[in-house]
KEFI-96184 format. One record per atom (N, C-alpha, C, O, CB): x, y, z; residue in one letter. Coordinates in steps of 0.05 Angstrom, whole numbers, plus 5000, padded with zeros to 4 digits. Glycine has a CB too. Example, Ala and Ser with C-alpha at 12.3 -4.5 7.8 and 13.67 -1.06 7.14 Angstrom:
REM residues 2
526448865156a;524649105156a;526449345156a;528549345169a;522649115181a;525749555142s;527349795143s;525850015157s;526850235161s;528249885114s;
This chain:
REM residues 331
135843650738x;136543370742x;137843330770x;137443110782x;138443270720x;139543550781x;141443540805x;138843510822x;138543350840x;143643820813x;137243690813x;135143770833x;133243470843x;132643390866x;132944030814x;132943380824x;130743110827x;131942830837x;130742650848x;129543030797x;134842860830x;136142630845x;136942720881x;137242550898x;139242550827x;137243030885x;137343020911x;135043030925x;135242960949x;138743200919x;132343110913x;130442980924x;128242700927x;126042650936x;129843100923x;130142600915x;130342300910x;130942180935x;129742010949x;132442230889x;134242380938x;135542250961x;134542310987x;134942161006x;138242320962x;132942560989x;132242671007x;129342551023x;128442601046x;132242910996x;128542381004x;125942191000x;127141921011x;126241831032x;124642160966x;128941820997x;130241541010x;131241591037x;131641401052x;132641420993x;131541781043x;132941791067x;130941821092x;131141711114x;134942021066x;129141971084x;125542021100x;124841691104x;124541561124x;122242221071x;124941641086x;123741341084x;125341171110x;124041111130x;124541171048x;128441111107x;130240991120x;129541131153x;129041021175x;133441051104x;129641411146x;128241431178x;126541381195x;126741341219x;127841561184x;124741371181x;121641301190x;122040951188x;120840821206x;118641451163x;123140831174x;122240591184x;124440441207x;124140221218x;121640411157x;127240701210x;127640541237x;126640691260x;127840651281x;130640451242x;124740861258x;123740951281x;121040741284x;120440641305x;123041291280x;119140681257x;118240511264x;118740181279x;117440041294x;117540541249x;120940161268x;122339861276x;122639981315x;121839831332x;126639761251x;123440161319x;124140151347x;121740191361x;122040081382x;126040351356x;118440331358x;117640321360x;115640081361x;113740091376x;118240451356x;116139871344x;114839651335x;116539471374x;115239401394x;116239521291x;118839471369x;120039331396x;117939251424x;117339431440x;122339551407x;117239061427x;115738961442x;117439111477x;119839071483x;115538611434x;114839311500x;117139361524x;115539091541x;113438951539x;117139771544x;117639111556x;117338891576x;118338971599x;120539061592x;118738641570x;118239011626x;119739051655x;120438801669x;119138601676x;118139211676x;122438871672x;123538581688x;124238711720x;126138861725x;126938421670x;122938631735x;124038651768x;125538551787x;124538361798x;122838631780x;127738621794x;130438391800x;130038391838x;128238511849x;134738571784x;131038311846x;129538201874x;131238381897x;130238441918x;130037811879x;134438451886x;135638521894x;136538821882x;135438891861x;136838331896x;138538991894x;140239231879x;141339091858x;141338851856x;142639381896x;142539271839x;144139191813x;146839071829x;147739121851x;145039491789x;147438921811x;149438741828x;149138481801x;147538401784x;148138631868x;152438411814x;152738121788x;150837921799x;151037711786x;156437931783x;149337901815x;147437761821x;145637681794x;144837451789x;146237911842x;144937951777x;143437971757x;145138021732x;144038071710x;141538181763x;147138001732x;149238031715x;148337951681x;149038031659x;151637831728x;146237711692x;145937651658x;143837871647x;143837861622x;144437311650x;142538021655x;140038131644x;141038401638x;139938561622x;137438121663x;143638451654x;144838671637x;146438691617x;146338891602x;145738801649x;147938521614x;149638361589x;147938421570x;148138601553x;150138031589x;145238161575x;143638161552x;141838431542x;140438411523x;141937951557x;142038631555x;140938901544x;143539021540x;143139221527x;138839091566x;145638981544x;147439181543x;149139021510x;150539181496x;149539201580x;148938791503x;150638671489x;147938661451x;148438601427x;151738311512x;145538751465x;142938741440x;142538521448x;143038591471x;143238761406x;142138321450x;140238131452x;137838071454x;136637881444x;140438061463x;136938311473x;133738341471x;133038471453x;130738441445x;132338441491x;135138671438x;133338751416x;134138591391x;133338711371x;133439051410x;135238401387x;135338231372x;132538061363x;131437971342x;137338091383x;131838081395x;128937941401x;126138081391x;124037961392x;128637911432x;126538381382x;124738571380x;124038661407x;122038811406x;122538481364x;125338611438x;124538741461x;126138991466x;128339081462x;124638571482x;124139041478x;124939381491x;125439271521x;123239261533x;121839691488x;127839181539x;126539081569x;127839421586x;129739561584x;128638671585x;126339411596x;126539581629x;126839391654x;125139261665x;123439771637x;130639421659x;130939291688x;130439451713x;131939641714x;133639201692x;128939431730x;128439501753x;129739401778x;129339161784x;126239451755x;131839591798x;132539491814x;131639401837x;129639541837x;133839571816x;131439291856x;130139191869x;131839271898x;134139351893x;129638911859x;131039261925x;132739351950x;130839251968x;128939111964x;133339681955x;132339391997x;130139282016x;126439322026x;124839252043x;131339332037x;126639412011x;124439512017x;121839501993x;119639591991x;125239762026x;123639341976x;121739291951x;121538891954x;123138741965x;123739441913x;119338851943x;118338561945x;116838551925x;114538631921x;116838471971x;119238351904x;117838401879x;114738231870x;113738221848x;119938331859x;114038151888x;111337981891x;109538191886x;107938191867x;110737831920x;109738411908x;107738611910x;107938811890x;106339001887x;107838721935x;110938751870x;110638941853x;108938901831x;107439061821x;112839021846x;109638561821x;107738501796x;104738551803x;103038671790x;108038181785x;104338411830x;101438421836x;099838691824x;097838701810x;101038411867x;101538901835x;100039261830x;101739371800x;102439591792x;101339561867x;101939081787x;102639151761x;105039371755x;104939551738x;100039251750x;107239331772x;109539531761x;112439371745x;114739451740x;110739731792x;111139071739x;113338881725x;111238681707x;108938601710x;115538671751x;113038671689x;111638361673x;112738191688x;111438081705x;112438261639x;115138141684x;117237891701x;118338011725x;118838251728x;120237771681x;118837781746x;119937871767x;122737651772x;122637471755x;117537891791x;124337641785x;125937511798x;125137471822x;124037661834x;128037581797x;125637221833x;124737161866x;125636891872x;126336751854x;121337181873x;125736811897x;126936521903x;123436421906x;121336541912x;129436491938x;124036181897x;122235971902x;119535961922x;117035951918x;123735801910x;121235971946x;119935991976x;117836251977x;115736211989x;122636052001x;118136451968x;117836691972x;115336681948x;113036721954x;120636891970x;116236631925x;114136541906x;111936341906x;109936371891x;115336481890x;112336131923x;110035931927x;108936071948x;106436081948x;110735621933x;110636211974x;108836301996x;106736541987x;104536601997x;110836412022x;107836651966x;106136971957x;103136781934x;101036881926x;109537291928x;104336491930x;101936481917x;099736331931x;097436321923x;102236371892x;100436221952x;099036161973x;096836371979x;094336351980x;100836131993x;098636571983x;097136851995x;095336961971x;093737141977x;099737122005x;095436891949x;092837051925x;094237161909x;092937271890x;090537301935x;097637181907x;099537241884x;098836961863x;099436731868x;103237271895x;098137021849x;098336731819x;100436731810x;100636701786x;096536731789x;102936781827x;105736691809x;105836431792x;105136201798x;108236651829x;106836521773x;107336121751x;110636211748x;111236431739x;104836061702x;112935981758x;115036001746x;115535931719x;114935711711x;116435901759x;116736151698x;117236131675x;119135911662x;119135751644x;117736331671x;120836011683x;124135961678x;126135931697x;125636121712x;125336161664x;128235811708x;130235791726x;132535801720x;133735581717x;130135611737x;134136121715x;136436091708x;138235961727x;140435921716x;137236301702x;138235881752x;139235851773x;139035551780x;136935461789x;138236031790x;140835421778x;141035141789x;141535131811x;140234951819x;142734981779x;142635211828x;143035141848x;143435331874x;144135541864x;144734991843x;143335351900x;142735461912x;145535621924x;147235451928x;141035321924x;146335891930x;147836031947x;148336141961x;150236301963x;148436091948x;145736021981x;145636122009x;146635982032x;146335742028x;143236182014x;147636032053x;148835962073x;149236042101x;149536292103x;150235952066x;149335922124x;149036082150x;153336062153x;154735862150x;146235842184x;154336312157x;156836352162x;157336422196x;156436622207x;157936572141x;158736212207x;158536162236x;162236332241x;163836372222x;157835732245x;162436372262x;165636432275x;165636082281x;164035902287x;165936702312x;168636112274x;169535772295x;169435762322x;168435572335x;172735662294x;170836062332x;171036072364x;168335992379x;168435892402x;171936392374x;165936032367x;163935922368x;163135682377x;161135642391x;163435942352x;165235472367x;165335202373x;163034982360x;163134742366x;165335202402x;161235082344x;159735052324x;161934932301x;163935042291x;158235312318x;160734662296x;162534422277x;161234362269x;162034292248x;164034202284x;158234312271x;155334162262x;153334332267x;153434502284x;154533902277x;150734262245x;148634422253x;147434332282x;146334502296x;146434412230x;147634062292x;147134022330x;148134212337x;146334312350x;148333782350x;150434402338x;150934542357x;149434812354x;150334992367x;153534552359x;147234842337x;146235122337x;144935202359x;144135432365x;144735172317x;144534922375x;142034952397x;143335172424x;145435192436x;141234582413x;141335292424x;142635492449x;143935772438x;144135972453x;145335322466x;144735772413x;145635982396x;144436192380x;142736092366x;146735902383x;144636402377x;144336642357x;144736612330x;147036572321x;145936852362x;142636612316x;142936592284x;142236822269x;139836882274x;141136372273x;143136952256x;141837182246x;140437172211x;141737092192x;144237432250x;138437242210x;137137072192x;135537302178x;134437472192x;135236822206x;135537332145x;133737462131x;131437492138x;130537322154x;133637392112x;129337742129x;126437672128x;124837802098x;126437812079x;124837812158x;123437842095x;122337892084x;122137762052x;122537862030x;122538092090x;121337502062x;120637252045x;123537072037x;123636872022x;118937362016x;125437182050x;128237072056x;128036852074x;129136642067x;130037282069x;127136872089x;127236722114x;125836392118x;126136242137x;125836912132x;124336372094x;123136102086x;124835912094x;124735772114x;122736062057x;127535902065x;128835722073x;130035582102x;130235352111x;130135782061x;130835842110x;132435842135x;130135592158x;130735372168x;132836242148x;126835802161x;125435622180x;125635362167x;127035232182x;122335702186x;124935212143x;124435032132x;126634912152x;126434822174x;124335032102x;129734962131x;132134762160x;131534662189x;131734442199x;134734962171x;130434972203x;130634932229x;127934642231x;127934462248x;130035262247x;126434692215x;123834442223x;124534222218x;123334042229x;121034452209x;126734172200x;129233882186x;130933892223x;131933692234x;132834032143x;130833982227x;132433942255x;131333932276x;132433862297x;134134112262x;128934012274x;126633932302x;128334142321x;129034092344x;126533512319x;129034412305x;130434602327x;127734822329x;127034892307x;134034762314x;126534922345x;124835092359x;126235342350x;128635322347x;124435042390x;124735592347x;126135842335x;125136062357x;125236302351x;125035932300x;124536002373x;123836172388x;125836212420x;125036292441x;121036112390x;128636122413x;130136042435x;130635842455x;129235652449x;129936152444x;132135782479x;131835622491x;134235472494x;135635552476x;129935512485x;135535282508x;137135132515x;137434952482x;139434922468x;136034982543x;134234842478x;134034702454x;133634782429x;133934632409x;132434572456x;132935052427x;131835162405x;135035382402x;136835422418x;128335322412x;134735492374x;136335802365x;134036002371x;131635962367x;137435832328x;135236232381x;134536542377x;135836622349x;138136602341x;135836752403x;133036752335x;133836862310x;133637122315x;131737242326x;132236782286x;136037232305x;136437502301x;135337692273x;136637632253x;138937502303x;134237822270x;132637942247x;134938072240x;135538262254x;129938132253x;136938022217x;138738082200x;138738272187x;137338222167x;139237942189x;139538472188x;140338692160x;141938602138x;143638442140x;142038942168x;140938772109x;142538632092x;145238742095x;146038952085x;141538662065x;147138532115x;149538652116x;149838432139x;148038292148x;149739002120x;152638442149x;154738282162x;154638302185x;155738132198x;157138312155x;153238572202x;155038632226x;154738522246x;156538512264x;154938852234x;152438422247x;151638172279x;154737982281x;156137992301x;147837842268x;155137842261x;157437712257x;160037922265x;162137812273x;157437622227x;159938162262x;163038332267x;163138422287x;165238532295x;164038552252x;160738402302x;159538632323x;159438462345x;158738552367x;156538792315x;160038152341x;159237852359x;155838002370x;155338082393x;162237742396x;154138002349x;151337992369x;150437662362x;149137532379x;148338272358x;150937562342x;150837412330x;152537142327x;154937162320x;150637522318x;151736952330x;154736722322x;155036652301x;157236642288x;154936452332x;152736602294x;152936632267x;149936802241x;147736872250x;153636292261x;150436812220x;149437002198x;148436882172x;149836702163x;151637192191x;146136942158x;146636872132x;147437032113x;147237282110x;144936772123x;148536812097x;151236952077x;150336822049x;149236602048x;155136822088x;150836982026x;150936812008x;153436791994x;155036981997x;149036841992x;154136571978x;156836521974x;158236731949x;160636751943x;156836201966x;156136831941x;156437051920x;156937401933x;157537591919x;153437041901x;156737411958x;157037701967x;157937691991x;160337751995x;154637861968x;156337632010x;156037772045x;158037622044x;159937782045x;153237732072x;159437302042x;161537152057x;164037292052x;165837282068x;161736862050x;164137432025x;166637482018x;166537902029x;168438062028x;167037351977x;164137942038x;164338132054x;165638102087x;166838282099x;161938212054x;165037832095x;165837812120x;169137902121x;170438072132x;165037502130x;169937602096x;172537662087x;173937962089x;175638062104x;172437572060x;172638062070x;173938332062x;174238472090x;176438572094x;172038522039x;172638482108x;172538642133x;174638512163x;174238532187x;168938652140x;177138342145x;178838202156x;179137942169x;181437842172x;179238312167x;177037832175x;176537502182x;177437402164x;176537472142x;173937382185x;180037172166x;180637012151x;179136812147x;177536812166x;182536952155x;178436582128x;176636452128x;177236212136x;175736022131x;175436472108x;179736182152x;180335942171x;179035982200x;178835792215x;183735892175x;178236212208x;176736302224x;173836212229x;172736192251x;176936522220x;172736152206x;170436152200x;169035852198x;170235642192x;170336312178x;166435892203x;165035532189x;162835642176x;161335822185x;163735242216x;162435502151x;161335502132x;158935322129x;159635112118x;163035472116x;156935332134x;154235092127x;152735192099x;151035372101x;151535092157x;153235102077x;151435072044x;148934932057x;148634732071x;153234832012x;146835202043x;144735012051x;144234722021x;142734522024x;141435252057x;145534782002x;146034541989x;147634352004x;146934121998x;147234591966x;148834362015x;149934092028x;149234002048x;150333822061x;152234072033x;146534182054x;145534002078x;142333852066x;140833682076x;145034252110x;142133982044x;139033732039x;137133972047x;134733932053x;138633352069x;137934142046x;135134292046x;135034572026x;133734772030x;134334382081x;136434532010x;137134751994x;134934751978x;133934531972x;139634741979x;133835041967x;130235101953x;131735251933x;134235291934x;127235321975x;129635371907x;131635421879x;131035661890x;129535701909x;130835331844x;132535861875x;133436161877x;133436281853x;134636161835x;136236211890x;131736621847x;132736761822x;131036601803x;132436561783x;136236751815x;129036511801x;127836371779x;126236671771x;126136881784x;125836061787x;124936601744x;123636851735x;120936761739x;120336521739x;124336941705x;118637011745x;115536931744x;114837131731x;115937351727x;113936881770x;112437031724x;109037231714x;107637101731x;108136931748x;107337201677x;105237241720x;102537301734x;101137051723x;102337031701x;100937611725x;099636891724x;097936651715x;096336751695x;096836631674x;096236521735x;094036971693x;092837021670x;094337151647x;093437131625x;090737161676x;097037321652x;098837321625x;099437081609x;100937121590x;101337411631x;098536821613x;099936681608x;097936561584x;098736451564x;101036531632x;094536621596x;093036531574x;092636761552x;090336811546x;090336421584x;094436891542x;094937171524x;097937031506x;100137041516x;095737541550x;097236891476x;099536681465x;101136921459x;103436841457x;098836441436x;101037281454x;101937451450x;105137501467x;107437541459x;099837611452x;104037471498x;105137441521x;107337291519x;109637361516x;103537361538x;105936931523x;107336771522x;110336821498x;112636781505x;105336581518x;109336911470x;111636941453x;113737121460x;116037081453x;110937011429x;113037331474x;114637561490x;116437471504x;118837531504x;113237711508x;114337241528x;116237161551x;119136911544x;121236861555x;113837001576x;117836811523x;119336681510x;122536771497x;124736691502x;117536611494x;121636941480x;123137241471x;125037261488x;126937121481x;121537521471x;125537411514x;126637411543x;127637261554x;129937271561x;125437441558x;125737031558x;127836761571x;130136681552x;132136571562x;125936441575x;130236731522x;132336611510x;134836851507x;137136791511x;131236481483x;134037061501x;135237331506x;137137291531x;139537341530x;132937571511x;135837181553x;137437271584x;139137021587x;141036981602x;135037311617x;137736841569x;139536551579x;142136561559x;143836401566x;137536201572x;142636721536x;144736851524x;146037061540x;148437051544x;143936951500x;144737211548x;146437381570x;147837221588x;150237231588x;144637571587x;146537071603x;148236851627x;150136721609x;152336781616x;146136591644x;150236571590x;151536501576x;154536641572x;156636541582x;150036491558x;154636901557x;155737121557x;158137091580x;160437001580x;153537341560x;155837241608x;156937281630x;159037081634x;161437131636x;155137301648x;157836811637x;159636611643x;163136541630x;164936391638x;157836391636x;162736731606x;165436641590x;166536951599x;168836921608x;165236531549x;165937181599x;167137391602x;165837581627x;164837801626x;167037511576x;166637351658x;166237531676x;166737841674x;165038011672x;167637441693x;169737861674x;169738181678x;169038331665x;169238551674x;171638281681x;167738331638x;166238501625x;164638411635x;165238501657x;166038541600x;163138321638x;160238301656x;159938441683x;157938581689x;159538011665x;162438401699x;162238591720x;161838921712x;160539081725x;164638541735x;163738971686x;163939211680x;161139291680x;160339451698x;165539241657x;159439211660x;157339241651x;155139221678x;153239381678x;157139051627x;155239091693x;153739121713x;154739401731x;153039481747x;153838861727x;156639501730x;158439731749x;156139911727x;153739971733x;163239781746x;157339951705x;155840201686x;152940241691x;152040461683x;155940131654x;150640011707x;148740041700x;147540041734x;145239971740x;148139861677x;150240141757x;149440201784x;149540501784x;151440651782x;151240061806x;146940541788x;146840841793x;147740991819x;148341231819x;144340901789x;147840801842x;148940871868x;151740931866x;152841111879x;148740641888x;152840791848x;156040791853x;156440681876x;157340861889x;157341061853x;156340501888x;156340361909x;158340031904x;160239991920x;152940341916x;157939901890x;158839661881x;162439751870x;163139951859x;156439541854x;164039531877x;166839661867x;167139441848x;165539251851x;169639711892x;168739421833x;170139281818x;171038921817x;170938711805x;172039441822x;172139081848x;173138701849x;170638591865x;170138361856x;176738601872x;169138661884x;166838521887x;165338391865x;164738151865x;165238671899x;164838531850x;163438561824x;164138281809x;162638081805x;164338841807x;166438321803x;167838191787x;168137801805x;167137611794x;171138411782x;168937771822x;167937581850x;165737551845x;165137341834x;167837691880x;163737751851x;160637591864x;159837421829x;158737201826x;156937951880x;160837611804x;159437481775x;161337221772x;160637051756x;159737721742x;164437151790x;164436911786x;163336611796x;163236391786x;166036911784x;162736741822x;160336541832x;158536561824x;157836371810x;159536511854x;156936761825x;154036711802x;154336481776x;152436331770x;153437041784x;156336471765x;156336311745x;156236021748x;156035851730x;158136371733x;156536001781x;157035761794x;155135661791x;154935441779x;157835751819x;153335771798x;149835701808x;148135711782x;145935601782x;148235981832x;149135841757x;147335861735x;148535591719x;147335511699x;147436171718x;150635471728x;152235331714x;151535191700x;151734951702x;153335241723x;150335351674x;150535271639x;146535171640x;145135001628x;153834871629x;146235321654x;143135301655x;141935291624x;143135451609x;141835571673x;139335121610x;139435211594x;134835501605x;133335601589x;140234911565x;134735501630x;133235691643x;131235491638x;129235611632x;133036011634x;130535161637x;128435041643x;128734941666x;130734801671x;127634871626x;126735001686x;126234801701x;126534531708x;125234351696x;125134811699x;128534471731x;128734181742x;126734161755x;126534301775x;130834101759x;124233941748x;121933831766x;123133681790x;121433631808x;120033621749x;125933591794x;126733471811x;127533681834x;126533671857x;128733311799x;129533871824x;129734091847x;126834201857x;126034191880x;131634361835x;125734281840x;122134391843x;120834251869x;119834351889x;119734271811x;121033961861x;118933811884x;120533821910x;119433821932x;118233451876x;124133851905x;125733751935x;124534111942x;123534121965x;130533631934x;124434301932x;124134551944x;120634471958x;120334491983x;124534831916x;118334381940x;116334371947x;115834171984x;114234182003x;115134281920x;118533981975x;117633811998x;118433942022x;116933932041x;118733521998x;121434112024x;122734252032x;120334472054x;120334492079x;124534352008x;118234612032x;116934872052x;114834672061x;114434722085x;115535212034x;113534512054x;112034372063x;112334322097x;110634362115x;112334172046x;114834232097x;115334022113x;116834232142x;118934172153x;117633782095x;115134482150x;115334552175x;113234512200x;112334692214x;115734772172x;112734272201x;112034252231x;108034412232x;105934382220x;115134502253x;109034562252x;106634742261x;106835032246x;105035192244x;106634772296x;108535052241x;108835322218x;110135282192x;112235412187x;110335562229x;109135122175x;111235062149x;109835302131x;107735412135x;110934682132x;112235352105x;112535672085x;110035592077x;108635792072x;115335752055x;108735342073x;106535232047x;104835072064x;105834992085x;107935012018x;102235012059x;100934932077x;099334712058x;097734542068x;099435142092x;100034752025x;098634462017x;100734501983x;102234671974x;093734472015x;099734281977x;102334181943x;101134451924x;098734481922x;101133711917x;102734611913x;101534861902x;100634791871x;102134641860x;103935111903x;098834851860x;097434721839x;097334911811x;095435071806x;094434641850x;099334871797x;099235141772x;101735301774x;102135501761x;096535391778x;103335221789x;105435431800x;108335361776x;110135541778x;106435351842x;108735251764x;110035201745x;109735111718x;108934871716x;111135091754x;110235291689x;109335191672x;112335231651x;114235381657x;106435331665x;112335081631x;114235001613x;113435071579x;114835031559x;114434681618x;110735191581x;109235331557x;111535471551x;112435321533x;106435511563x;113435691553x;115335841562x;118135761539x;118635801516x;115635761597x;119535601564x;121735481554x;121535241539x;123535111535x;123235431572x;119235181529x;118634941501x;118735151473x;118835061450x;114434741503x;118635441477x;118735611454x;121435601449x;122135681426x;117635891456x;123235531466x;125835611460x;127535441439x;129835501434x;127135621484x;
């Protein structure tokens, strides 16, 4: 009798195993590609894997870090992401080019990029850029920035009337090094790097490209256009967008565990603490209570925005398919 009830138990317990190896197995994987290194930049997508959420969802996600030298356009294209992160600009220009990006989702309301000038400079207004050194992102960074200069009828190729752009590293030093007068910064990292490296910030002038009217959306999520006619997909991507928009959520009420959790999941060891903890409370700025649908209003001011350079604008006609809401109507 001992005998038949412990292999009873020994049977129930086979069973209990196998079906949560099946259940984990069953977990839908997904890769998500972040645009940048780990950093509270992305703060919600680690929360939300680190807190279950996605597997709440039945997903398995794989975050992928992203650096200089990765462009997550070219990564979905050669198929090494389902979802990618990317700004706007960079996303309409790559679909221009034969990328079929469709934006899913926009955790990101609003924009946190900025050109960070010295005062001694004497730069008070964007008029005074003329004749000056700007040091400026590239590699699909740099959209926004030309877009401004064509809102200002400023020439980028130097001159009395025009700025000289300086091809920027991701980092500060044109600005520390004076090659530069001024830099772009975003309000979530590099400015408060300038900071940290002793510039007080009465020193400094500050231009939001939100406060000047030309600010384009940032950090929205994409797929590929033919994932999208696969309803399998769509329920996945769906899955994810609500998963990450709980993570941001999260983040937003308990920065410093979020920073923590983003520290745990930098493999460089590179990122410290209080940056961390800083850059995830501005991030929260910009996601501020997103529910990750799309504003058609920010959408078109971004669309009119690349449009509208002159003899070299990011976009060269109204992009057709590039945003769908199939997505965040599951939610």
């Amino acid at each position: 009798m001992a005998f038949n009830a412990l292999r009873a138990l020994a049977l129930s317990s086979a069973l209990v195993a196998g079906f949560s190896a099946g259940a984990a197995q069953a977990a839908d994987a997904l890769t998500l590609q972040l645009k940048w290194v780990t950093q509270g930049q992305f703060a919600g997508y680690y929360v939300a894997k680190d807190k279950g959420f996605y597997d709440e969802e039945g997903l398995d996600v794989t975050i992928k870090p992203g650096g200089p030298d990765i462009a997550p356009p070219q990564v979905i294209a050669g198929g090494g992401a389902d979802v990618i992160v990317d700004w706007m600009p960079s996303a309409l220009a790559s679909r221009e080019k034969g990328v079929p990006l469709v934006n899913i989702a926009q955790p990101f309301k609003k924009s946190g990029m900025m050109l960070t000038c010295m005062k001694a400079t004497g730069i008070t207004s964007p008029e005074n850029f003329k004749g000056k050194t700007l040091g400026v992102w590239f590699f699909g960074n740099e959209y926004p920035f030309l877009s401004w200069m064509s809102h200002l009828n400023m020439p980028t190729e130097g001159g009395p009337d025009g700025v000289t752009v300086l091809k920027q590293g991701f980092n500060v030093d044109p600005l520390l090094q004076k090659q530069a007068d001024c830099i772009s910064t975003m309000t979530y990292n590099e400015y408060w790097q300038v900071i940290d490296a002793g510039i007080p910030a009465e020193d400094l002038v500050v231009f939001k490209y939100e406060d000047q009217g030309v600010a384009t959306l940032e950090d929205g999520l994409y797929v590929l256009e033919d994932s999208l006619k696969d309803p399998a997909m769509v329920e996945k991507y769906a899955k994810f967008v609500r998963a990450s928009m709980k993570g941001w959520a999260y983040t937003a009420e308990h920065p410093e565990e979020a920073a923590e959790i983003v520290l745990e999941n930098d493999a460089t060891g590179a990122q410290t603490e209080k940056h961390q903890v800083r850059m995830v409370k501005e991030i929260a700025k910009l996601v501020d209570g997103s529910d990750g649908k799309l504003d058609m209003a920010a959408y078109d001011r971004t669309v009119k925005s690349l449009l509208s350079g002159g003899s070299d604008p990011v976009i060269t006609k109204e992009p057709e398919g590039a945003t769908t809401t199939v997505v965040t109507d599951k939610m």
